[in-house]
N, C-alpha and C positions, 0 to 999 in steps of 0.2 A: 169095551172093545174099541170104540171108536177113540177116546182118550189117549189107549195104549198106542195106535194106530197114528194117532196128532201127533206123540212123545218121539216116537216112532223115525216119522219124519222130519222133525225138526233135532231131532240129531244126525241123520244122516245128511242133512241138510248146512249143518255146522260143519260137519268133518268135510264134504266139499266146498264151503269156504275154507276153513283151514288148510286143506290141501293145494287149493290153489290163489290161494293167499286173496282171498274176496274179503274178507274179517274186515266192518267197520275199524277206520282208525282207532277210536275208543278203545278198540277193546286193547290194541299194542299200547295204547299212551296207558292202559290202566297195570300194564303189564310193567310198563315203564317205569311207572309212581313207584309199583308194590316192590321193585327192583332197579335202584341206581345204579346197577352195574349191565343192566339190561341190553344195552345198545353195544356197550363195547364186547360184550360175551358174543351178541350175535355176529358181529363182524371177525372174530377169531374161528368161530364156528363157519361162518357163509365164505371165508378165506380160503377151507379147505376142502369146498364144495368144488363141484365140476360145475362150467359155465353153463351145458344144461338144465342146470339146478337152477340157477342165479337167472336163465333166461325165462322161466316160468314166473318168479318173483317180479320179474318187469310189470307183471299185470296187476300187481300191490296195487292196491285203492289207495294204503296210507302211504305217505309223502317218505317217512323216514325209511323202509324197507325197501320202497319203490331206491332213492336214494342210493340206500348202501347196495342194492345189487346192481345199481348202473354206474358205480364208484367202481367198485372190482370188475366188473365188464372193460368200465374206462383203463381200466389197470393193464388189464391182460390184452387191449385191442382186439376186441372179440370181433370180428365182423357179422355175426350169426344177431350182433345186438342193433345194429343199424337202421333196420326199418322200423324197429318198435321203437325207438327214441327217437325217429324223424315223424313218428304216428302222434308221440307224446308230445312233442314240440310245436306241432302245427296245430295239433287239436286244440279247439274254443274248450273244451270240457277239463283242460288239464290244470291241477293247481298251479302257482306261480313258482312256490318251491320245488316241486315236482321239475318244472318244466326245466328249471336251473340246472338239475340235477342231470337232465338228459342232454341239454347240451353241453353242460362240461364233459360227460361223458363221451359226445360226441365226436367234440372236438379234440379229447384222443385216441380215438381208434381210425377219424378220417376226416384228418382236419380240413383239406378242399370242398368234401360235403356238407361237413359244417359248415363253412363262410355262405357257399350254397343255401343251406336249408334257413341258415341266423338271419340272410339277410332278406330273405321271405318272410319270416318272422317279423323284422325290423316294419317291415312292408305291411304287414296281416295287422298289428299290434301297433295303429296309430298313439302318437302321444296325446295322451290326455288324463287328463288328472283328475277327470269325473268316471273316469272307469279305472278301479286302483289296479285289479286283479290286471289286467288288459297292457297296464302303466308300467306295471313292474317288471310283462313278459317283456317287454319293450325295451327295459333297463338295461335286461336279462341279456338278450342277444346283443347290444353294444357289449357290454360287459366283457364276451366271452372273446365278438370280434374283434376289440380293441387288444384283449388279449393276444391274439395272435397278429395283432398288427394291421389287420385290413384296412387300407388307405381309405374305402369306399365311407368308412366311416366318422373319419376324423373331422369333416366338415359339421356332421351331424352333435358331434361329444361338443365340439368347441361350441355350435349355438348354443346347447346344453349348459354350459357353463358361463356363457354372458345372458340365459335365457329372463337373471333375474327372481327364478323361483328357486329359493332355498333347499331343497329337497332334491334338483335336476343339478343344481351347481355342485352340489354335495355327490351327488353320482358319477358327473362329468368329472371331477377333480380328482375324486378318490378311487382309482379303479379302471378310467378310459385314459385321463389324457395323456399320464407320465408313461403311455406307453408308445408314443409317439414321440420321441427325444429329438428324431429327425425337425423337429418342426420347432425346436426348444424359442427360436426367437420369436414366436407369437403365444406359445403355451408358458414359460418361463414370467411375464411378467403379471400374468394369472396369478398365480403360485405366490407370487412376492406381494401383490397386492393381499391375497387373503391371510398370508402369514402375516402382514405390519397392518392391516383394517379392517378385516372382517374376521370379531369376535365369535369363540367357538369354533372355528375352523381353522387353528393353528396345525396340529395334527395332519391333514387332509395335507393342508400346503409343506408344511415338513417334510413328510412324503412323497409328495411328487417332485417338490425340488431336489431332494435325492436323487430319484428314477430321471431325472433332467439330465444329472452326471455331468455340470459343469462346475468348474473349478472356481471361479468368479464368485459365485454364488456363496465359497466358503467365509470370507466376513462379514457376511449379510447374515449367516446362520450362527455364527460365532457372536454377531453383536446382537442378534436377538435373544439368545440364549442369556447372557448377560440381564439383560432386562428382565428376562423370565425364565426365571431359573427352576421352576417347575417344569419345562424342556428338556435341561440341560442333559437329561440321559439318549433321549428320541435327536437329539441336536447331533449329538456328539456320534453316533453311530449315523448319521444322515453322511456328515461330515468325512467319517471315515471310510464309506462305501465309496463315497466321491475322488478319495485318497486314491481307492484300491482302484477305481474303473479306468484312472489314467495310466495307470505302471503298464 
């Protein structure tokens, strides 16, 4: 009796995680292995769900459902999703991919809250490089701000990018500072120093001299390319975006 009673509970105890999506990560990642097509079924499926549906799902432990139902939230500008993503963003308990996830979200359904809630983040989430989880929320909300352009930040990317640590100059280049063009005569020769001297980091700089969108820049990208012609394709679409941004 008491067996049946144990069995009893621990399945009704499964069907309320499953239902409200508590299920250790595990068991989706195992769901995920036994099935490569796993992820992309669910987002064709959770696409045609009502945002009530998707706003239950916010409460996913795992990172990748948590994710896609505040992707599609992000999508539809839900505002019903706002305060569980400013919950998930400020929280010390939330993972760092997780936390990504909400502020992109965020920052399309109300991008003045976001700048708001990123830069309390930015604030919460000192840099440091002995706390990774902490490092990366950190990354995280430049990331999103620089995205949409927040000036407040732009002093912050650029220390980041003469800060001298490999891993923050790579963040700073690839992601914050080519979004900041207004400023191109101080981030521009960033850019050109690590595309002609700092190995491995041609790509990074390719790119942002792109998103720079000056014209100048085209036989500095042209004669690189020449050198290295493993570029030559990333160069040449650099090159042509640059074409297109002055017409």
């Amino acid at each position: 009796m008491r067996t049946l009673l144990i069995i009893s509970c621990i399945i009704v105890l499964f069907w309320i995680a499953l239902r409200f999506d508590i299920v250790p990560p595990i068991y989706w990642s195992f769901k995920s292995f036994a099935n490569p097509y796993y992820t992309e079924n669910l987002e064709k499926e959770w696409s045609q769900k009502p945002s009530s549906f998707l706003l239950v799902k916010l409460h996913s432990i795992d990172p990748t459902r948590f994710g896609l139902a505040a992707y599609i939230l992000g999508e539809r500008k839900e505002n019903r999703a706002i305060n569980i993503l400013i919950r998930k963003i400020l929280s010390s308990f939330t993972s760092d991919q997780m936390h990504l996830s909400a502020s992109s979200a965020l920052a399309q359904i109300s991008p003045e809250k976001a700048k708001e809630v990123l830069m309390s983040a930015v604030e919460k989430y000192p840099r440091s490089l002995y706390k990774p989880v902490a490092h990366k929320k950190y990354i995280n909300a430049l990331h999103i701000l620089a995205s949409m352009k927040d000036e407040r930040v732009y002093p912050i990317c650029l220390q980041l990018a003469k800060s001298g640590n490999r891993l923050d100059e790579q963040s700073s280049l690839n992601g914050m500072l080519y979004n900041f063009d207004n400023h191109w005569k101080e981030v521009l020769p960033l850019y050109l120093n690590y595309l002609n001297e700092k190995k491995g980091s041609q790509m990074s700089a390719i790119t942002g001299i792109k998103y720079m969108k000056r014209p100048e820049t085209i036989p500095i990208l042209e004669d690189f390319a020449l050198k290295n012609p493993i570029y030559k394709r990333e160069v040449q679409e650099a090159i042509d975006y640059i074409k297109e941004s002055q017409k």
